[in-house]
C-alpha positions in Angstrom: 10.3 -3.4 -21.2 12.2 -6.0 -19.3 11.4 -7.0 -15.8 14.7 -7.9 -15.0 16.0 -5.4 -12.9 12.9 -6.1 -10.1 13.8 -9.9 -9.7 17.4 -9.3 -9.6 17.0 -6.7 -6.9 17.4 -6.9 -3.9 15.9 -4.6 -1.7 12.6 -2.7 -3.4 11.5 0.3 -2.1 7.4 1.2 -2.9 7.2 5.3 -2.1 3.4 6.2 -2.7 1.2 9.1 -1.7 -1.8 7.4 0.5 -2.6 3.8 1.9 -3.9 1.8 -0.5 -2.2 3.1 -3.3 0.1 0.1 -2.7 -1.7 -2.2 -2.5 -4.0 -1.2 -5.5 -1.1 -0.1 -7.8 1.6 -3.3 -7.2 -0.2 -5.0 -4.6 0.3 -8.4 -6.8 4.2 -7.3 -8.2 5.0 -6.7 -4.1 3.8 -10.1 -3.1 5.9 -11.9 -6.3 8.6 -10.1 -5.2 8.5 -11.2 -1.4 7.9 -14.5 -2.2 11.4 -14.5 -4.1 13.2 -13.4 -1.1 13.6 -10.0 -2.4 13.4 -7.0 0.5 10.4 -4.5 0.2 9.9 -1.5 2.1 7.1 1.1 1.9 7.3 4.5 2.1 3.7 6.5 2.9 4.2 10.2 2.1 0.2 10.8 4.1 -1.4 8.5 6.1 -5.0 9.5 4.5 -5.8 11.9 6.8 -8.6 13.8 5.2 -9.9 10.7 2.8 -13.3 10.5 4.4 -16.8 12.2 3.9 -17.2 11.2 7.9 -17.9 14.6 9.6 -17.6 12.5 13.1 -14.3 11.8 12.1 -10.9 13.7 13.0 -8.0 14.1 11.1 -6.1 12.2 14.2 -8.4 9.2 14.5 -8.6 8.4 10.2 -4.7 8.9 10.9 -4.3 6.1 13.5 -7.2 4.1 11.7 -6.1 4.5 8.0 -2.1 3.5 9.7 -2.9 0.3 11.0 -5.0 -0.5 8.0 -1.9 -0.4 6.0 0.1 -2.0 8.3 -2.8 -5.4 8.1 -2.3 -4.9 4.4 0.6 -5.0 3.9 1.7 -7.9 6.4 -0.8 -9.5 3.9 1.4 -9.3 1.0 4.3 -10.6 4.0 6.3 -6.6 4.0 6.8 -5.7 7.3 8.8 -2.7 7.0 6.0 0.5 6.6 7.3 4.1 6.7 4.8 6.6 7.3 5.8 10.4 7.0 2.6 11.8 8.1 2.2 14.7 5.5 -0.8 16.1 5.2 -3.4 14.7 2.7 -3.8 17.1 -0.6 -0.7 19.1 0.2 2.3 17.1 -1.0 3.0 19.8 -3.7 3.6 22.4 -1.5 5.7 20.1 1.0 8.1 19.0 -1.8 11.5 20.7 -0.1 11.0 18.6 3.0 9.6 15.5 1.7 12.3 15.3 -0.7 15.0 15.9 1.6 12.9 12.9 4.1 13.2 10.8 1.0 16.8 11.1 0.3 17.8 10.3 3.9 15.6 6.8 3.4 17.0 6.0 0.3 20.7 6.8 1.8 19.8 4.8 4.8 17.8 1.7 3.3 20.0 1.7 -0.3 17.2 0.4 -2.5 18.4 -1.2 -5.9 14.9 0.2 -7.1 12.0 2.4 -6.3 8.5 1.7 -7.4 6.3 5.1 -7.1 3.9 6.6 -9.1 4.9 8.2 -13.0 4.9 12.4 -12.3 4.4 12.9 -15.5 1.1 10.2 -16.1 -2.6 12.0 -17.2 -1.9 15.2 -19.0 -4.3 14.0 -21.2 -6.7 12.2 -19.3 -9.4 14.0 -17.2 -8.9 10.9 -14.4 -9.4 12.2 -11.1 -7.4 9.0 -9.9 -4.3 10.5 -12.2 -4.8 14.1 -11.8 -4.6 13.2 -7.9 -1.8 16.5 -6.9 -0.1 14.3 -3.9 0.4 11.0 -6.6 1.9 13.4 -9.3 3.9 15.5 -6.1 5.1 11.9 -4.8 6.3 10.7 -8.2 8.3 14.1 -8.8 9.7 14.1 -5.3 10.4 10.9 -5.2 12.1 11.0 -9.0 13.8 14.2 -7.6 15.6 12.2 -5.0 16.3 8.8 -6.7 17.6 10.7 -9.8 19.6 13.6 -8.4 19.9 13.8 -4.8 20.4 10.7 -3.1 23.6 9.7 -4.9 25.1 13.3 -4.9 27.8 14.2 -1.8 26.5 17.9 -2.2 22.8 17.1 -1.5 22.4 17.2 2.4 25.8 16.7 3.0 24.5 16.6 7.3 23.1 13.5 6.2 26.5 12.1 4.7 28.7 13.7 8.0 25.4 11.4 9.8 26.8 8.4 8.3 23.9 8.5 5.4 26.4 7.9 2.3 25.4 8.5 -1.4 23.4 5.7 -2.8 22.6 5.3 -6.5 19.0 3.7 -7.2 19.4 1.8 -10.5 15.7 2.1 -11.8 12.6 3.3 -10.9 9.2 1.5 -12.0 6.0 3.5 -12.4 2.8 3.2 -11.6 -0.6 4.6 -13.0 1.5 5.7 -15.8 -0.5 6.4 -19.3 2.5 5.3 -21.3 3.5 2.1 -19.8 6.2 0.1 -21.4 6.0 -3.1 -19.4 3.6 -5.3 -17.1 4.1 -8.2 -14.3 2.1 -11.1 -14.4 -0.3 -11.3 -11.0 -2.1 -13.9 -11.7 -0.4 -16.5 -9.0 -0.6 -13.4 -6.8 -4.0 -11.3 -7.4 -5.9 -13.2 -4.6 -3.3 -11.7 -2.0 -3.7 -8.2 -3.3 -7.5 -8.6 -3.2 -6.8 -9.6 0.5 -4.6 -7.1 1.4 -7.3 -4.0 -0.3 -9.9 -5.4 1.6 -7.8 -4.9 5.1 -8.8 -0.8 3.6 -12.1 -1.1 5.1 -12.6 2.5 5.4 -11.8 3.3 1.8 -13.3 -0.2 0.8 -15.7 -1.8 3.1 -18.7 -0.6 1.1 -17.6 -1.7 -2.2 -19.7 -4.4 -3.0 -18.0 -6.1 -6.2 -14.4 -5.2 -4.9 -12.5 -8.5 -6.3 -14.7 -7.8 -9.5 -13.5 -4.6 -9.9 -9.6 -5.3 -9.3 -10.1 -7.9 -11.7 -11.5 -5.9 -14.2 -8.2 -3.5 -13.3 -5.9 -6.5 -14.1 -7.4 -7.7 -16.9 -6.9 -4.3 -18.9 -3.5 -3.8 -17.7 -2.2 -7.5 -18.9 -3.9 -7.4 -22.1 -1.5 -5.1 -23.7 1.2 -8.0 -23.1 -0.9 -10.9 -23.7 -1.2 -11.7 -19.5 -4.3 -12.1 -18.4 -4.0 -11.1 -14.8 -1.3 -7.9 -14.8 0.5 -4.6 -13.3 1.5 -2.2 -15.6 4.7 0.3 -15.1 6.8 2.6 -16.9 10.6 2.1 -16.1 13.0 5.0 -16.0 16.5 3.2 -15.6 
Protein backbone atom coordinates (compact mmCIF):
# COMPACT_ATOMS: atom_id res chain seq x y z
CA UNK A 1 0.00 0.00 0.00
CA UNK A 2 1.30 3.38 -0.92
CA UNK A 3 1.34 6.24 1.39
CA UNK A 4 1.11 8.65 -1.17
CA UNK A 5 -2.12 9.93 -1.12
CA UNK A 6 -1.67 11.21 2.83
CA UNK A 7 1.47 13.39 1.97
CA UNK A 8 0.07 14.72 -1.06
CA UNK A 9 -3.12 15.76 0.73
CA UNK A 10 -3.97 18.50 1.84
CA UNK A 11 -6.48 18.72 4.32
CA UNK A 12 -6.88 15.22 6.51
CA UNK A 13 -9.73 14.71 8.27
CA UNK A 14 -9.31 11.92 11.57
CA UNK A 15 -13.32 10.91 12.41
CA UNK A 16 -12.99 8.50 15.47
CA UNK A 17 -15.49 7.20 18.10
CA UNK A 18 -13.91 8.44 21.63
CA UNK A 19 -10.81 10.73 22.81
CA UNK A 20 -7.94 9.03 22.65
CA UNK A 21 -8.62 6.86 19.88
CA UNK A 22 -6.65 9.54 17.98
CA UNK A 23 -4.11 9.78 19.53
CA UNK A 24 -3.60 6.02 20.14
CA UNK A 25 -4.52 4.96 16.59
CA UNK A 26 -2.45 7.82 14.29
CA UNK A 27 -1.30 9.83 16.99
CA UNK A 28 2.41 9.58 15.29
CA UNK A 29 0.97 9.63 11.27
CA UNK A 30 -1.15 13.05 12.58
CA UNK A 31 1.99 14.73 13.92
CA UNK A 32 4.14 13.75 10.44
CA UNK A 33 1.46 15.00 8.72
CA UNK A 34 1.30 18.51 10.50
CA UNK A 35 4.68 18.92 10.47
CA UNK A 36 4.53 18.80 6.46
CA UNK A 37 2.09 21.57 6.34
CA UNK A 38 -0.76 19.37 5.61
CA UNK A 39 -4.32 20.49 7.39
CA UNK A 40 -5.86 17.95 10.03
CA UNK A 41 -9.04 18.11 11.61
CA UNK A 42 -10.71 15.82 14.08
CA UNK A 43 -13.96 14.70 14.23
CA UNK A 44 -15.19 13.06 17.89
CA UNK A 45 -18.36 11.18 17.35
CA UNK A 46 -18.63 10.89 21.79
CA UNK A 47 -16.77 12.81 24.07
CA UNK A 48 -16.28 9.59 26.52
CA UNK A 49 -19.10 10.17 28.48
CA UNK A 50 -19.60 6.98 30.33
CA UNK A 51 -15.67 5.68 30.02
CA UNK A 52 -15.21 5.66 33.84
CA UNK A 53 -15.80 3.11 36.79
CA UNK A 54 -16.04 6.64 38.98
CA UNK A 55 -19.54 6.38 40.62
CA UNK A 56 -18.80 10.21 41.82
CA UNK A 57 -18.56 11.02 38.41
CA UNK A 58 -21.41 12.41 36.03
CA UNK A 59 -21.95 11.90 32.54
CA UNK A 60 -21.64 16.00 32.22
CA UNK A 61 -18.46 16.48 34.18
CA UNK A 62 -16.30 13.21 32.32
CA UNK A 63 -17.87 15.24 29.24
CA UNK A 64 -16.22 18.62 29.98
CA UNK A 65 -13.12 16.65 31.49
CA UNK A 66 -12.59 14.01 28.81
CA UNK A 67 -13.22 17.40 26.00
CA UNK A 68 -10.51 19.40 27.22
CA UNK A 69 -8.29 16.34 27.49
CA UNK A 70 -8.45 15.98 23.88
CA UNK A 71 -8.22 19.39 23.07
CA UNK A 72 -4.36 19.30 25.37
CA UNK A 73 -3.77 16.28 23.20
CA UNK A 74 -4.13 17.13 20.35
CA UNK A 75 -2.53 20.75 20.43
CA UNK A 76 0.28 18.32 21.29
CA UNK A 77 0.49 16.78 18.02
CA UNK A 78 0.01 20.97 16.81
CA UNK A 79 -4.10 20.22 15.35
CA UNK A 80 -6.09 22.76 16.47
CA UNK A 81 -9.27 22.13 14.78
CA UNK A 82 -11.40 19.39 17.26
CA UNK A 83 -15.04 18.59 16.45
CA UNK A 84 -16.90 17.11 19.04
CA UNK A 85 -20.51 15.80 18.28
CA UNK A 86 -21.45 14.77 21.70
CA UNK A 87 -23.13 11.35 21.02
CA UNK A 88 -23.62 9.26 23.60
CA UNK A 89 -20.91 6.73 24.55
CA UNK A 90 -21.94 2.94 23.50
CA UNK A 91 -24.81 4.06 21.32
CA UNK A 92 -23.30 5.08 17.91
CA UNK A 93 -25.02 2.08 16.27
CA UNK A 94 -28.27 3.14 16.94
CA UNK A 95 -27.51 6.95 16.14
CA UNK A 96 -26.13 6.09 12.58
CA UNK A 97 -29.09 8.20 10.52
CA UNK A 98 -27.98 11.36 12.33
CA UNK A 99 -24.44 10.94 12.78
CA UNK A 100 -24.12 10.18 9.24
CA UNK A 101 -26.07 12.95 8.02
CA UNK A 102 -23.62 15.31 10.79
CA UNK A 103 -20.78 13.75 8.93
CA UNK A 104 -21.71 14.58 5.47
CA UNK A 105 -22.35 18.24 6.31
CA UNK A 106 -18.43 18.28 7.70
CA UNK A 107 -17.05 16.63 4.97
CA UNK A 108 -19.13 19.13 2.47
CA UNK A 109 -18.08 21.98 4.61
CA UNK A 110 -14.31 21.14 5.44
CA UNK A 111 -13.62 19.08 1.76
CA UNK A 112 -11.12 16.64 3.09
CA UNK A 113 -8.86 15.03 0.33
CA UNK A 114 -8.87 12.01 2.95
CA UNK A 115 -10.48 10.59 6.03
CA UNK A 116 -8.66 8.51 8.50
CA UNK A 117 -11.27 6.45 10.79
CA UNK A 118 -11.42 3.30 12.09
CA UNK A 119 -11.91 -0.08 9.39
CA UNK A 120 -16.02 -1.19 9.99
CA UNK A 121 -15.28 -4.27 8.90
CA UNK A 122 -11.86 -5.06 11.38
CA UNK A 123 -12.29 -8.16 14.22
CA UNK A 124 -14.74 -10.59 12.95
CA UNK A 125 -12.34 -13.01 13.96
CA UNK A 126 -10.78 -11.67 16.84
CA UNK A 127 -12.40 -11.78 20.27
CA UNK A 128 -10.56 -8.11 21.04
CA UNK A 129 -12.77 -6.09 23.08
CA UNK A 130 -10.69 -3.08 21.72
CA UNK A 131 -12.08 -4.22 17.99
CA UNK A 132 -15.34 -5.48 18.84
CA UNK A 133 -15.87 -1.87 20.48
CA UNK A 134 -19.89 -1.21 18.71
CA UNK A 135 -19.19 2.81 18.52
CA UNK A 136 -15.45 2.14 16.61
CA UNK A 137 -17.15 -0.38 14.10
CA UNK A 138 -20.53 2.21 14.04
CA UNK A 139 -17.94 5.18 13.32
CA UNK A 140 -16.10 3.34 10.59
CA UNK A 141 -19.44 2.36 8.79
CA UNK A 142 -20.94 5.79 9.25
CA UNK A 143 -18.19 7.48 8.49
CA UNK A 144 -17.45 4.98 5.19
CA UNK A 145 -21.28 5.61 4.57
CA UNK A 146 -20.71 9.29 4.04
CA UNK A 147 -17.20 9.56 2.45
CA UNK A 148 -18.32 6.81 -0.05
CA UNK A 149 -21.92 7.63 -0.94
CA UNK A 150 -23.21 10.57 0.51
CA UNK A 151 -21.09 13.39 0.66
CA UNK A 152 -20.35 13.70 -3.01
CA UNK A 153 -24.04 12.87 -4.15
CA UNK A 154 -26.48 16.22 -4.95
CA UNK A 155 -29.49 13.82 -3.84
CA UNK A 156 -28.07 13.23 -0.23
CA UNK A 157 -29.26 16.22 1.95
CA UNK A 158 -29.83 18.27 -0.75
CA UNK A 159 -30.85 21.31 2.42
CA UNK A 160 -27.29 21.07 2.90
CA UNK A 161 -26.35 21.82 -0.82
CA UNK A 162 -29.39 24.76 -1.12
CA UNK A 163 -27.04 25.82 2.44
CA UNK A 164 -24.19 26.38 0.32
CA UNK A 165 -22.68 22.68 1.47
CA UNK A 166 -21.67 21.46 -2.24
CA UNK A 167 -20.88 17.78 -3.06
CA UNK A 168 -17.28 16.91 -2.11
CA UNK A 169 -15.56 13.73 -3.19
CA UNK A 170 -13.07 12.20 -0.53
CA UNK A 171 -10.34 10.45 -2.49
CA UNK A 172 -9.35 7.74 0.15
CA UNK A 173 -9.97 6.70 3.33
CA UNK A 174 -7.14 5.14 5.69
CA UNK A 175 -8.04 2.65 8.46
CA UNK A 176 -7.29 2.09 11.56
CA UNK A 177 -7.23 -1.02 13.97
CA UNK A 178 -7.91 -2.88 10.92
CA UNK A 179 -6.96 -6.84 10.99
CA UNK A 180 -6.00 -6.74 7.35
CA UNK A 181 -3.80 -3.83 7.00
CA UNK A 182 -2.09 -3.24 3.78
CA UNK A 183 0.25 -0.45 4.72
CA UNK A 184 2.09 1.26 7.76
CA UNK A 185 3.67 4.96 8.41
CA UNK A 186 6.92 5.18 9.97
CA UNK A 187 6.56 7.07 13.66
CA UNK A 188 9.65 6.76 14.70
CA UNK A 189 10.73 10.75 14.34
CA UNK A 190 7.25 11.19 15.76
CA UNK A 191 6.30 8.44 18.64
CA UNK A 192 7.59 10.68 21.47
CA UNK A 193 4.80 13.34 20.60
CA UNK A 194 2.06 10.69 20.49
CA UNK A 195 3.35 9.33 23.89
CA UNK A 196 2.90 13.09 24.97
CA UNK A 197 -0.21 13.79 23.64
CA UNK A 198 -1.88 10.01 25.37
CA UNK A 199 -0.59 11.06 28.44
CA UNK A 200 -2.66 14.56 28.30
CA UNK A 201 -5.71 11.29 28.71
CA UNK A 202 -5.09 11.24 32.35
CA UNK A 203 -8.36 9.92 33.12
CA UNK A 204 -8.11 7.04 30.75
CA UNK A 205 -4.30 6.93 31.38
CA UNK A 206 -2.97 8.47 34.46
CA UNK A 207 -2.67 5.04 36.26
CA UNK A 208 -0.86 3.23 33.65
CA UNK A 209 2.35 2.84 34.92
CA UNK A 210 4.50 1.59 31.80
CA UNK A 211 2.38 3.79 29.37
CA UNK A 212 5.46 4.69 26.78
CA UNK A 213 6.35 0.84 27.25
CA UNK A 214 3.31 -0.20 26.16
CA UNK A 215 2.78 2.16 22.99
CA UNK A 216 6.08 1.05 22.17
CA UNK A 217 5.31 -2.34 22.30
CA UNK A 218 2.11 -1.18 20.02
CA UNK A 219 4.48 0.31 17.44
CA UNK A 220 6.84 -2.17 17.28
CA UNK A 221 4.30 -4.90 16.15
CA UNK A 222 2.62 -2.77 13.80
CA UNK A 223 6.07 -1.73 11.78
CA UNK A 224 7.45 -5.12 11.78
CA UNK A 225 5.24 -6.33 9.04
CA UNK A 226 7.10 -3.55 6.74
CA UNK A 227 10.44 -3.73 8.14
CA UNK A 228 9.87 -0.15 10.41
CA UNK A 229 10.67 -0.37 13.62
CA UNK A 230 8.53 2.34 15.14
CA UNK A 231 4.91 2.15 12.95
CA UNK A 232 0.92 2.88 12.31
CA UNK A 233 -0.72 0.46 10.46
CA UNK A 234 -3.96 1.18 8.06
CA UNK A 235 -5.96 -0.28 5.50
CA UNK A 236 -6.70 2.14 2.53
CA UNK A 237 -9.99 2.03 0.65
CA UNK A 238 -9.24 4.50 -2.32
Amino acid sequence: MSTDLLWSARHVMVIVAHPDDAEIQCGGTVARLVSQGIAVSYVLCTSGNRGTNDSTMTSDQLTHLREAEQRTAAECLGVSDVNFLRYDDGDLTYAALPLRRELTRLIRQQRPDVIVTHDPFAGLARYDVCYLHPDHRATGQVAFEAAFFCAGGSLFYPDQIVAGFAPHQVGALYLVMSDVPDGCVDIGATFAAKVTAIRAHQSQWGRQPDLEDFFRRMAEQAGARWGVPLGESYRLMR
